[in-house]
Backbone bond lengths (Angstrom), bond angles and torsions (degrees), N, CA, C in turn:
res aa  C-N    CA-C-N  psi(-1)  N-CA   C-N-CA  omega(-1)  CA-C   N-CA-C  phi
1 X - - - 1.466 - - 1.518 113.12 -
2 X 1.236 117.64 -48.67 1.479 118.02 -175.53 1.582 108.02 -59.59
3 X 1.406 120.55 -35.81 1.893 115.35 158.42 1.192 119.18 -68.84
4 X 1.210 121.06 22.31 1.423 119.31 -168.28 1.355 104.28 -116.68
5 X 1.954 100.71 -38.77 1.782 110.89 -165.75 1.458 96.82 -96.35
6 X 1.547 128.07 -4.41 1.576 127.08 173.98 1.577 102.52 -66.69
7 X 1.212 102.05 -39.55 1.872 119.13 -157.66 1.445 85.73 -54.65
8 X 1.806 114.40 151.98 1.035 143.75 165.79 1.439 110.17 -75.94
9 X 1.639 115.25 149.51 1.734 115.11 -173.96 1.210 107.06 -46.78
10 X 1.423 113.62 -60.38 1.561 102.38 -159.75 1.596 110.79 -76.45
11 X 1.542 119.34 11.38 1.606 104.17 -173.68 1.737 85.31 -95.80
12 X 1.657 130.19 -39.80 1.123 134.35 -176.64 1.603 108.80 -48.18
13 X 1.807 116.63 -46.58 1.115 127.06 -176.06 1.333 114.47 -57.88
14 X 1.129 115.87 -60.69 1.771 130.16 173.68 1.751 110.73 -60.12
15 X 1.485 112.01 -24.50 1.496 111.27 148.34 1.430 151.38 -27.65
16 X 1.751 70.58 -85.00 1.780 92.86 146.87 0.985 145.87 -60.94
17 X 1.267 116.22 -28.01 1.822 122.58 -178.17 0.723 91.83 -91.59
18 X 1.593 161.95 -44.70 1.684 147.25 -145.99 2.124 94.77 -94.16
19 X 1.388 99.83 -34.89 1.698 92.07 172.95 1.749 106.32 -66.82
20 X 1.349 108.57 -18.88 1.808 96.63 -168.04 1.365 90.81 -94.30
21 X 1.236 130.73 -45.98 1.739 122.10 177.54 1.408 107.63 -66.88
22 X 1.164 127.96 -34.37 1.339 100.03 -170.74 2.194 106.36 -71.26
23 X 1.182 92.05 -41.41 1.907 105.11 164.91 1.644 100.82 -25.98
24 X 1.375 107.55 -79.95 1.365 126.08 -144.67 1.930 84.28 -58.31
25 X 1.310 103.96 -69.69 1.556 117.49 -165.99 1.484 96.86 -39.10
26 X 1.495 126.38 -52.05 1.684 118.06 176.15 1.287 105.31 -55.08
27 X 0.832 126.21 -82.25 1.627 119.90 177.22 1.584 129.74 -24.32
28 X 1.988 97.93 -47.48 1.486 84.09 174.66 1.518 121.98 -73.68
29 X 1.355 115.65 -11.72 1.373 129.83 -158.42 1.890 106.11 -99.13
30 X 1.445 104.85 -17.20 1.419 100.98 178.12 1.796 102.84 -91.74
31 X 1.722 133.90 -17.72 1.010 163.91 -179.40 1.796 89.53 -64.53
32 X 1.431 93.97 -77.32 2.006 105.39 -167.47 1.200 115.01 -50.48
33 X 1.528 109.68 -20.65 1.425 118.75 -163.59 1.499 122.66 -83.13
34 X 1.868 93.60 -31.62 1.328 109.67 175.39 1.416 108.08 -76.67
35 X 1.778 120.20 -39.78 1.047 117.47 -177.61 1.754 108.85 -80.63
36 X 0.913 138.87 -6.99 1.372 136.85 152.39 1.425 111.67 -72.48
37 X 1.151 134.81 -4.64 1.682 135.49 -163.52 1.769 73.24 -102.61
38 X 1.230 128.61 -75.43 1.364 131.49 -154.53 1.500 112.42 -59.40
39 X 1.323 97.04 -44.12 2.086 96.10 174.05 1.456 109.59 -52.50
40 X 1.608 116.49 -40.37 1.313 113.77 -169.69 1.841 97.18 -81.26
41 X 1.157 129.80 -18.16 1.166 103.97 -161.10 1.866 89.40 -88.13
42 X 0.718 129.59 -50.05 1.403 147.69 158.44 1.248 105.82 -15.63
43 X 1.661 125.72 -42.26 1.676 117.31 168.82 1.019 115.43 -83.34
44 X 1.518 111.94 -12.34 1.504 92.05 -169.52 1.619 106.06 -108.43
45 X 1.418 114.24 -2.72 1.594 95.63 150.78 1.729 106.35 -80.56
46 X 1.122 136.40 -31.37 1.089 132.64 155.18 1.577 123.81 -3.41
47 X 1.405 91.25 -74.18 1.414 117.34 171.47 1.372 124.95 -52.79
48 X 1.383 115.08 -59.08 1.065 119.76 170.53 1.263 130.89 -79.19
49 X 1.496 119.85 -8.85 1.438 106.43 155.02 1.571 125.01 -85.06
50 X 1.532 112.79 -8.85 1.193 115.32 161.46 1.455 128.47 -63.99
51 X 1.577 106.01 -32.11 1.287 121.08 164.85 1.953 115.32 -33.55
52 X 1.971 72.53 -98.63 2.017 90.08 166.19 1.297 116.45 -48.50
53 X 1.611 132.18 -31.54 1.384 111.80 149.37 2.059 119.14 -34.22
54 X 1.040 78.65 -55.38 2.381 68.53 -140.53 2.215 75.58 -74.29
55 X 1.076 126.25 -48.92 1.390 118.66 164.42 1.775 110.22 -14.03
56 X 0.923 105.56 -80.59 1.407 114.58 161.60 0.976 130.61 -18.86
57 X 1.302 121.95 -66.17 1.718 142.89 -159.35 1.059 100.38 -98.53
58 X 1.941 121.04 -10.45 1.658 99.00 177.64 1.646 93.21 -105.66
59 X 1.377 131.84 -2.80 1.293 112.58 162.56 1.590 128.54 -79.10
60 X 1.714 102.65 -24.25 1.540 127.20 164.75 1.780 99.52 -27.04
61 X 2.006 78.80 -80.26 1.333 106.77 -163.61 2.226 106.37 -44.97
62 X 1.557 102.01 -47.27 1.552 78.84 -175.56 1.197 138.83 -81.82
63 X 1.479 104.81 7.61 1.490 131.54 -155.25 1.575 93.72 -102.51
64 X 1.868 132.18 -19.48 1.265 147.48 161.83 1.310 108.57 -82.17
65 X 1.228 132.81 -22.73 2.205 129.30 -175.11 1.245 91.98 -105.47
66 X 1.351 130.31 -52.74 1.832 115.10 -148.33 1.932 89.22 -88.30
67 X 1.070 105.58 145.26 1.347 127.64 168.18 1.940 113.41 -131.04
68 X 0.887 136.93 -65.01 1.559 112.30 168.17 1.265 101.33 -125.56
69 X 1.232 133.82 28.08 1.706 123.68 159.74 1.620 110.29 -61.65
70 X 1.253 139.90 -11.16 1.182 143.11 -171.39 1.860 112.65 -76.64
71 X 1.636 84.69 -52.65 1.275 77.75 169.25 1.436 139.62 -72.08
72 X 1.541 112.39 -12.17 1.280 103.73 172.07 2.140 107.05 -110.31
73 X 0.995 124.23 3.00 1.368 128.19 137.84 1.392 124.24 -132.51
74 X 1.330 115.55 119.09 1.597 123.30 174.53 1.520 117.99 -46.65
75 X 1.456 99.54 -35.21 2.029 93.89 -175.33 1.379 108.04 -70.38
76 X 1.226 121.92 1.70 1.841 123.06 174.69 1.278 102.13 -96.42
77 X 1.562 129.87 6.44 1.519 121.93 174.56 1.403 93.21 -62.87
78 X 1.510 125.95 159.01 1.535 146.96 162.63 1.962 99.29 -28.77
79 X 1.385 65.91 -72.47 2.213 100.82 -142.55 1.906 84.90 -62.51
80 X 1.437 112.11 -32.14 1.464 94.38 168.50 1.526 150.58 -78.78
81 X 1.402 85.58 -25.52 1.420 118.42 170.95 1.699 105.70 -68.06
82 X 1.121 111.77 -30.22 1.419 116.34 -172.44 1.427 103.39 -95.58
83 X 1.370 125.32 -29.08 1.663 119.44 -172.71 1.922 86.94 -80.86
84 X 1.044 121.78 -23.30 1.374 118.33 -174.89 1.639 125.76 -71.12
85 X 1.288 96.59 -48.33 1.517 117.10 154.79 1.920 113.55 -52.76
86 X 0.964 86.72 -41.15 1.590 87.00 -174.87 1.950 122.01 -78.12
87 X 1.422 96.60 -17.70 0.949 112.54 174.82 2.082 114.76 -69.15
88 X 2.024 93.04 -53.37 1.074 108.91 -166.37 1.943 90.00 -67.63
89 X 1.800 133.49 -34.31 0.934 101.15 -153.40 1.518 106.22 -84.92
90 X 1.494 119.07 -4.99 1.775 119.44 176.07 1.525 103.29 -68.53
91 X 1.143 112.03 -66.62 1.493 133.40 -155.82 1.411 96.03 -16.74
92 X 1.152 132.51 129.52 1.973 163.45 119.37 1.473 92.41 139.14
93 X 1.938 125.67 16.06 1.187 110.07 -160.46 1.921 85.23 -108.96
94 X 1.643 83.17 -149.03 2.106 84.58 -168.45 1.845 79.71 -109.57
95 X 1.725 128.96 -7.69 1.413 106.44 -141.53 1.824 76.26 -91.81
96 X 1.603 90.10 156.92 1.794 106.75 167.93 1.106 113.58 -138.96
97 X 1.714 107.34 129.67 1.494 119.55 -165.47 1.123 103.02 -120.13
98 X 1.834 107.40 131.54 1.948 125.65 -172.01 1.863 95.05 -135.25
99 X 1.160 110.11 139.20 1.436 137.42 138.99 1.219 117.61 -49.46
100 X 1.549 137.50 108.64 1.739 99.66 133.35 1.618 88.44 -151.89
101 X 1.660 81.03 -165.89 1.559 104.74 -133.70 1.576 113.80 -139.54
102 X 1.048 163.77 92.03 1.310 140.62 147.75 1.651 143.10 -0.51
103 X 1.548 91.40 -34.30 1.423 106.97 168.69 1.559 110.95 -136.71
104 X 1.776 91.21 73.36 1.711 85.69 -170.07 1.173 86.80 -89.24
105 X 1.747 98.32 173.50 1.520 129.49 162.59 1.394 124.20 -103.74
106 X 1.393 86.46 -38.19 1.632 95.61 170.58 1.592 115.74 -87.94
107 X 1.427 105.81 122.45 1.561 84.68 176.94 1.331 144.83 -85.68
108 X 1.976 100.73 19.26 1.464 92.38 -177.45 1.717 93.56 -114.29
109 X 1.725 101.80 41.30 1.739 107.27 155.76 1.270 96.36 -132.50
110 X 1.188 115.30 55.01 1.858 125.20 142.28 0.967 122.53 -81.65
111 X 1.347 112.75 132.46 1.223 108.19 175.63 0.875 151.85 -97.16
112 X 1.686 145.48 151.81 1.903 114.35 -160.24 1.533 114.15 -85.53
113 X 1.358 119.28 -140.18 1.518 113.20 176.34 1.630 110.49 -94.54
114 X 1.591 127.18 -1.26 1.071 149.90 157.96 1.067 114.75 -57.24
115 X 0.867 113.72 -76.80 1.667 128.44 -168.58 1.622 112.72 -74.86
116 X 1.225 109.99 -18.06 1.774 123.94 -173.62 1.495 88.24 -65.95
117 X 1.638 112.82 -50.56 1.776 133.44 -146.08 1.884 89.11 -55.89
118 X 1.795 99.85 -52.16 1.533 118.79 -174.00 1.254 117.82 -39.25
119 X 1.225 94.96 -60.77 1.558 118.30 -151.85 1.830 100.15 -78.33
120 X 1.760 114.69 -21.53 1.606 101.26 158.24 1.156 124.85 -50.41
121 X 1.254 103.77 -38.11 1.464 141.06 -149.76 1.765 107.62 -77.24
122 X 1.291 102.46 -43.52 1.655 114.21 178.51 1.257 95.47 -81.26
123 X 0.779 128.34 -45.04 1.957 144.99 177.27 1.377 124.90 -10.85
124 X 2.065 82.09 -53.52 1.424 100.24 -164.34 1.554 93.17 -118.14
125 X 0.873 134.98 11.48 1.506 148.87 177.91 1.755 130.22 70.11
126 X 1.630 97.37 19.46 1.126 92.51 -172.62 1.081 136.23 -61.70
127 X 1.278 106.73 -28.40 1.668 120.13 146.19 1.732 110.48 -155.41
128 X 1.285 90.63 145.71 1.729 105.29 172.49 1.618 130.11 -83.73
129 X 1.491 115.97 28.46 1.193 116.82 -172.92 1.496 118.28 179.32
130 X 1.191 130.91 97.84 1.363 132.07 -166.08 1.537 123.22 -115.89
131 X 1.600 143.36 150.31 0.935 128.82 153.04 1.708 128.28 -122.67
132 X 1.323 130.64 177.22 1.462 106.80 177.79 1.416 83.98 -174.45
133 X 1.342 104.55 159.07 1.884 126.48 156.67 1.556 99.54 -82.49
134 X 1.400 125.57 118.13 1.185 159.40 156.87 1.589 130.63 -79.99
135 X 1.695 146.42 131.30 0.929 140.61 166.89 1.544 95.54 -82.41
136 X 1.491 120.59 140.70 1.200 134.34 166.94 1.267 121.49 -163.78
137 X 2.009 109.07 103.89 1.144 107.21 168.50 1.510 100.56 81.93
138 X 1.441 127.00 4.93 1.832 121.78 163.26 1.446 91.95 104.26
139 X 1.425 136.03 3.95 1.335 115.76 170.41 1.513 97.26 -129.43
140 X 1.337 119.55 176.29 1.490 137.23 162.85 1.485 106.08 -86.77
141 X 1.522 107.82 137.51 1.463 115.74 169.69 1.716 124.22 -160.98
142 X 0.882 106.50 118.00 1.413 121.08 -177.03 1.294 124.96 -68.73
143 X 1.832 101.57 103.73 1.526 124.93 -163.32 1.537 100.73 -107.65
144 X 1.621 103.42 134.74 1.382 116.03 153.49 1.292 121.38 -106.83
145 X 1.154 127.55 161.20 1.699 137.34 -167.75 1.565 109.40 -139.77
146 X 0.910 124.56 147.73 1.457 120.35 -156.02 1.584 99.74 -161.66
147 X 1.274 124.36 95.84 1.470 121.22 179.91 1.479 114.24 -42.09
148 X 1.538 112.35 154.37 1.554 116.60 154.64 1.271 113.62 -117.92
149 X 1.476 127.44 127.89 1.576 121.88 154.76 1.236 115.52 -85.32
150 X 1.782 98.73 163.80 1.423 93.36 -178.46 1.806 114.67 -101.29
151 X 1.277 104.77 114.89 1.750 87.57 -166.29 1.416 101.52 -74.54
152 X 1.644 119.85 -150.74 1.423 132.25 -160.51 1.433 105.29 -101.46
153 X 1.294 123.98 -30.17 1.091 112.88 146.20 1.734 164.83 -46.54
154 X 1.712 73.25 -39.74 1.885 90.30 153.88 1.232 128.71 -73.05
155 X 1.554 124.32 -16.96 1.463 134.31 -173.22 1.537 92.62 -80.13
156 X 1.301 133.56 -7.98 1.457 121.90 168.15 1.524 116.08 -69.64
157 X 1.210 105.76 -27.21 1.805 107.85 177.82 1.420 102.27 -98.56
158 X 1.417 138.82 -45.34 1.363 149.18 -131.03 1.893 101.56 -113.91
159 X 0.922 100.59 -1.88 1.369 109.43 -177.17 1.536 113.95 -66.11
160 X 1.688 101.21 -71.84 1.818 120.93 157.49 0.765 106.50 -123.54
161 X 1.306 118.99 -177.37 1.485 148.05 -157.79 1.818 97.30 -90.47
162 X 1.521 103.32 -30.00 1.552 108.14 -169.44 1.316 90.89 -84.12
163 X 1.034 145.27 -4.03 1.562 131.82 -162.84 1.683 97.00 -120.76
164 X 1.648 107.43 15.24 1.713 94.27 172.63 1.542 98.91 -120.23
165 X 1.620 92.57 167.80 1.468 109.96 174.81 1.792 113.82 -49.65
166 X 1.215 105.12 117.79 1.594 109.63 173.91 1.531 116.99 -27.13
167 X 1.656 116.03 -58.34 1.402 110.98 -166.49 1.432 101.12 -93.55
168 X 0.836 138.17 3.62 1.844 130.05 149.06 1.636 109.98 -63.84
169 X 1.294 105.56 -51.15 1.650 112.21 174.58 1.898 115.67 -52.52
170 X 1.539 99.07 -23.47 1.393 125.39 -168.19 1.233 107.23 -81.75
171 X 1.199 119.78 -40.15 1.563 138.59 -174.82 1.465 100.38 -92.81
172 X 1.179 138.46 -68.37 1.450 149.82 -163.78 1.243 119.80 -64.19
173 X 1.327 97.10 -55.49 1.768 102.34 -166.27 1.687 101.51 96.46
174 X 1.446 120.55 165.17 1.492 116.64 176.47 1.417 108.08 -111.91
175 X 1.048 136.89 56.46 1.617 159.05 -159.06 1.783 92.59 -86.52
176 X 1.850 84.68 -74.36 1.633 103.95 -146.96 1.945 107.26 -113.40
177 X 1.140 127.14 148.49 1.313 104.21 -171.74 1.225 139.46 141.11
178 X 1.689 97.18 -39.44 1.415 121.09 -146.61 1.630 111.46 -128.92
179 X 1.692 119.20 141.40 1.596 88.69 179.72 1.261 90.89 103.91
180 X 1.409 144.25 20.68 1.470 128.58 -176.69 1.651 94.10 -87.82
181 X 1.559 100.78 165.01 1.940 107.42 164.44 1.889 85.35 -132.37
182 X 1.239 83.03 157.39 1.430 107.48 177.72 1.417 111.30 -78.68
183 X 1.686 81.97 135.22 2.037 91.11 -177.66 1.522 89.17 96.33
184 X 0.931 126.55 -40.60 1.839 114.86 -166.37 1.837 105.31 -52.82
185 X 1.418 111.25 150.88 1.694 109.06 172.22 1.589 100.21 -97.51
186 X 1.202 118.43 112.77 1.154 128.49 -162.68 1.726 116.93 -113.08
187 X 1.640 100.86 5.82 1.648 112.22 -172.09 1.286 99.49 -171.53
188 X 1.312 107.98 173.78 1.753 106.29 152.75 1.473 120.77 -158.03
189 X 1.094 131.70 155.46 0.904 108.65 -154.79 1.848 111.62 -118.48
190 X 1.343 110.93 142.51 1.751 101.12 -161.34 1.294 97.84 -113.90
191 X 1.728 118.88 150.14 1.310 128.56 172.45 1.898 90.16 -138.73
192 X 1.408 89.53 110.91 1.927 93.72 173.61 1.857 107.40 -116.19
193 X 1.234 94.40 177.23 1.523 92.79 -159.27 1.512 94.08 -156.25
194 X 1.693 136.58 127.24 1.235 117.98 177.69 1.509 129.61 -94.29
195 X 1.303 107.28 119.25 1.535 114.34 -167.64 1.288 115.08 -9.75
196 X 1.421 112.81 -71.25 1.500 121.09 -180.00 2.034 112.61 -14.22
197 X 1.422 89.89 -48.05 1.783 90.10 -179.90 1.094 109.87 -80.61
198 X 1.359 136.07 -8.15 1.633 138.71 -178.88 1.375 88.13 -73.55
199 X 1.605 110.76 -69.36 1.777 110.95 -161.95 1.580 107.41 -48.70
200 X 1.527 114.12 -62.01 1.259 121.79 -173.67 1.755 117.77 -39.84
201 X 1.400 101.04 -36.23 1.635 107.79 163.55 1.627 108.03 -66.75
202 X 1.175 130.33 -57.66 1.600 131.36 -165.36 1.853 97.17 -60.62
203 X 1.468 116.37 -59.04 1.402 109.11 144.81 1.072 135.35 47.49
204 X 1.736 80.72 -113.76 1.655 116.85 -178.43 1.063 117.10 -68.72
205 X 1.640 102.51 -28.32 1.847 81.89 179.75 1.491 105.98 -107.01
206 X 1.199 145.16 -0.72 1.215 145.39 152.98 1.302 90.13 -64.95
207 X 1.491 156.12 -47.93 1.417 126.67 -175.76 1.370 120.98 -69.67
208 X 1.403 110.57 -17.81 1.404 118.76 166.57 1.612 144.12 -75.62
209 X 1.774 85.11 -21.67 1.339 107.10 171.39 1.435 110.61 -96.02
210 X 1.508 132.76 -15.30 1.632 152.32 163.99 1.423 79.70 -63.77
211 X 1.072 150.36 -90.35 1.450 148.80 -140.05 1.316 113.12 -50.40
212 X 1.254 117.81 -44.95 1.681 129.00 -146.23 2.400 75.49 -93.86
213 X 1.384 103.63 -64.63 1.258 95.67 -165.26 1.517 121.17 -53.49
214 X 1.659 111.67 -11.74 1.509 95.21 -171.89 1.785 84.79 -114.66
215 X 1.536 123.42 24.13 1.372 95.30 147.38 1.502 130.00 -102.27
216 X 1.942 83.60 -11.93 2.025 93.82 161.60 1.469 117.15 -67.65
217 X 1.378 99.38 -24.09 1.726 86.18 167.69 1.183 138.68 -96.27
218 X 1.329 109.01 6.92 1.062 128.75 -177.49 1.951 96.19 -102.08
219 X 1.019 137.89 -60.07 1.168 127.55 162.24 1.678 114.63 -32.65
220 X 1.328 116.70 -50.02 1.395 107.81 -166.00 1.384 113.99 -56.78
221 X 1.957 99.98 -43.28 1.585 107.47 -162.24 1.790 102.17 -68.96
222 X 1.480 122.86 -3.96 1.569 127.67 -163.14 1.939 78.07 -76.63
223 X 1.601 95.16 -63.75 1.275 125.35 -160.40 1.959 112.59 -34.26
224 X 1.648 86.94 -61.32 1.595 86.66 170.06 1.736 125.25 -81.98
225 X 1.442 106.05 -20.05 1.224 91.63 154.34 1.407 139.12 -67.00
226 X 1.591 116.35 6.44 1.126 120.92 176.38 1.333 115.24 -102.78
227 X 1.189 111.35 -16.24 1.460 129.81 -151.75 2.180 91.24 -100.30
228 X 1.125 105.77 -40.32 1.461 128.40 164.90 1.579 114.07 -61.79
229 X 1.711 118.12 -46.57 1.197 101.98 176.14 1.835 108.09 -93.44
230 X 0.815 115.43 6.83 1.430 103.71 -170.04 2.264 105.24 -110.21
231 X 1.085 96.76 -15.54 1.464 110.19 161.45 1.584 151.98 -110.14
232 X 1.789 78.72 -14.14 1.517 98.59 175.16 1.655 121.87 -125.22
233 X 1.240 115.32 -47.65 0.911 163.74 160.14 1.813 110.08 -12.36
234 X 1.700 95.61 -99.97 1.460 112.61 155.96 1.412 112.23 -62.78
235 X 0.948 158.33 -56.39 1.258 136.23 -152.11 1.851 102.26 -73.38
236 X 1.069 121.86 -29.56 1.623 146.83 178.43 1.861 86.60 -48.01
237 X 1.535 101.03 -67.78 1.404 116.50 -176.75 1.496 121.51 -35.83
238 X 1.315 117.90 -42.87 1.839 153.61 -178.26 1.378 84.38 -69.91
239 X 1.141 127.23 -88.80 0.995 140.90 -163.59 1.899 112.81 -40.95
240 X 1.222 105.44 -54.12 1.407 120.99 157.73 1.626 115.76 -29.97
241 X 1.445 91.26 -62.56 1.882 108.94 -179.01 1.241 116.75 -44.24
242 X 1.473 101.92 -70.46 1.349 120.44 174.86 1.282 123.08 -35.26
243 X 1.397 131.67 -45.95 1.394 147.12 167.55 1.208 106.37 -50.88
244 X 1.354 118.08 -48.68 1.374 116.70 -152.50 2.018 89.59 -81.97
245 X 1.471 102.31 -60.11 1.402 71.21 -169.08 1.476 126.21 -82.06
246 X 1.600 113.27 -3.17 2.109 95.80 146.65 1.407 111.53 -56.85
247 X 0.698 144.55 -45.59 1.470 144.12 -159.11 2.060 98.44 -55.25
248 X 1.712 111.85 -56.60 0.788 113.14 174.71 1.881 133.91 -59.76
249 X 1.814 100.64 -6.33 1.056 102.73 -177.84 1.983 114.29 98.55
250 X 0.965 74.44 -5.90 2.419 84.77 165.25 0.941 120.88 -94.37
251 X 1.452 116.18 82.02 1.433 113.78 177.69 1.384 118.89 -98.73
252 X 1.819 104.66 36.95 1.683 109.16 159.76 1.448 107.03 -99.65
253 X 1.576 122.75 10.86 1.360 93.69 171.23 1.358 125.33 -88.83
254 X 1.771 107.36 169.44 1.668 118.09 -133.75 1.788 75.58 -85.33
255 X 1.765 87.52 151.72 1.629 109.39 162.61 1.444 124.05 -55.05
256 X 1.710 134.86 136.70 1.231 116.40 -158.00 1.405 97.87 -94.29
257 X 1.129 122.71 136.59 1.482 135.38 168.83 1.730 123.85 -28.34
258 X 1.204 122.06 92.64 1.313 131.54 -163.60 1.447 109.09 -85.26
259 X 1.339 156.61 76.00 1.555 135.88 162.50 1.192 132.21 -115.75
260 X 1.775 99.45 59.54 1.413 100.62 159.28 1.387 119.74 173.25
261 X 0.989 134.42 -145.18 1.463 112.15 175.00 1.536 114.44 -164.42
262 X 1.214 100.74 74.27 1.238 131.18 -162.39 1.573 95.06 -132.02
263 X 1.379 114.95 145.03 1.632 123.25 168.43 1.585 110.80 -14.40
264 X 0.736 96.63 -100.99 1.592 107.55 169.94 2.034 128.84 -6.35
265 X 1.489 86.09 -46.49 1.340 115.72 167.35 1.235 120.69 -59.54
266 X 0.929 88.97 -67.51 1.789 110.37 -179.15 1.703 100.03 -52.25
267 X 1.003 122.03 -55.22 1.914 134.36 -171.39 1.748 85.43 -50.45
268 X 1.132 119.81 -69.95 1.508 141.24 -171.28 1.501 102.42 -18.95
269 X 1.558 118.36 -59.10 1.095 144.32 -121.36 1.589 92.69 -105.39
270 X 1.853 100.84 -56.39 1.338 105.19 165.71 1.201 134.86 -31.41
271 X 2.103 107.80 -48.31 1.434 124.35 -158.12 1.628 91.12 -80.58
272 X 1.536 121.15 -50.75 1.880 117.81 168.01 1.695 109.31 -43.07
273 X 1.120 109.71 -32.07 1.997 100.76 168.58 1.039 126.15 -87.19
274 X 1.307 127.47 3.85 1.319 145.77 -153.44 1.657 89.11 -105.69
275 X 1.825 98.11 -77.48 1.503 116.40 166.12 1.230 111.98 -32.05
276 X 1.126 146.22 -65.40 1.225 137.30 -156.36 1.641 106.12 -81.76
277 X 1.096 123.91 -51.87 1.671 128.51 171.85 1.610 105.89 -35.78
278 X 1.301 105.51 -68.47 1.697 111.60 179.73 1.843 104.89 -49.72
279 X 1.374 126.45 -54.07 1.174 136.69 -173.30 1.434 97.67 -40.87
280 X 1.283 105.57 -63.86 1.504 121.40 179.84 1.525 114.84 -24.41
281 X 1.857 102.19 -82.21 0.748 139.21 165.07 1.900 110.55 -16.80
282 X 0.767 101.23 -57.81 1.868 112.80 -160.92 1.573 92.41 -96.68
283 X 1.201 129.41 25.16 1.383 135.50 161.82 1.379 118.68 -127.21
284 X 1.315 112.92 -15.23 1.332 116.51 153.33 1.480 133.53 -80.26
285 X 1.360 99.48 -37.63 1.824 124.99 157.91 1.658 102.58 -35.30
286 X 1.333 104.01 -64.59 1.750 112.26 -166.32 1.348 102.21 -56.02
287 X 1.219 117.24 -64.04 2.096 116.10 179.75 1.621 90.05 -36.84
């Protein structure tokens, strides 16, 4: 404390305000941060249910036009045409899009003990769409799940084994697959994304919004330190003067400039009545 009450006004002033901005700015910035963590997490299920959305709707959709083009080319199956699309719509991005299934055929739409938990879960309809932070593979990554039903169209392939494309039967085997009813959630479909790029987004723009706010505060504290020396400050200084040289016995120094009538003013006005009383004073002494 005693280095504190040596300090000059304006070093105390600029003290204080940089301890209350830097306060406020932590606070607002640990606040923005959370709410920048949530906007971003918020796009990126965003994102990814837009994904497994149109994923979806374009296997819907081909699984309603193609009727036996499948069997004589496999890339017109539904579910392929759609893992294909899905491929082309990630590709140069971070998002990665998987199938699976309970009754897969393919086995790299198996599912883990994650997705097993889901897929009861879509099963029985408790809800059709989930997300979560996931361990995968030694990192964290943020998976969405997105039920599939099976409409009436798919029961044209999924029905029997005789009602599917030859070289799927060729590849697969007729194990798993088969036997769907309509309306059932029979898959689901995942778009994951690894945290690391969620944060790195919340980030960037919390470092961007850190930037802009600590150059408003940095303007303000210029701002009121000006506003501090030009009203309080100097005239304090005058006032200072003045003392010093009555004190010394000069009672020609000039009156301090009064314009207005505000605290400050008023003190001003005092120290010119002060001056002149003493002036007085020490001219009557001399007779």
């Amino acid at each position: 404390m005693p280095r504190f009450a040596n300090l000059k006004l304006g070093a105390k002033f600029n003290l204080i305000m940089s301890l209350l901005l830097i306060s406020l700015f932590l606070a607002a910035a640990i606040l923005t941060y959370k709410r920048e963590q949530s906007l971003v997490n918020r796009v990126a299920i965003d994102n990814a249910r837009s994904i497994a959305r149109q994923i979806v709707e374009t296997r819907d959709y081909m699984s309603s036009v193609v009727k036996g083009e499948p069997d004589n080319n496999y890339n017109l199956v539904p579910q392929v045409v759609a893992t294909n699309v899905a491929k082309r719509m990630t590709a140069g991005s971070d998002y990665y899009v998987r199938q699976v299934s309970l009754r897969n055929r393919n086995p790299n739409n198996r599912p883990d003990d994650f997705e097993t938990a889901q897929l009861k879960l879509f099963a029985a309809k408790t809800t059709l769409e989930t997300s979560s932070i996931v361990a995968q593979k030694g990192r964290e990554v943020f998976r969405y799940m997105l039920a599939m039903t099976a409409e009436k169209s798919c029961l044209e392939c999924h029905s029997t084994p005789a009602a599917a494309p030859p070289e799927m039967i060729a590849l697969y085997g007729t194990a798993n697959g088969f036997g769907w009813k309509e309306d059932e959630v029979i898959a689901a479909q995942i778009v994951s994304v690894p945290v690391s790029v969620t944060v790195a987004m919340a980030d960037r723009a919390f470092r961007q919004l850190a930037t802009s706010v600590a150059i408003v505060a940095a303007v303000t504290l210029v701002l009121l330190n000006l506003v501090l020396v030009l009203t309080v400050i100097r005239p304090v200084s005058r006032f200072a003067a003045m003392a010093d040289e009555i004190s010394k016995g000069n009672m020609d120094v000039p009156e301090l400039p009064v314009g207005g009538h505000d605290e400050i003013s008023v003190l001003g006005e005092a120290f010119n009545r002060m001056r002149r009383s003493l002036a007085a004073a020490m001219k009557l002494l001399e007779k």
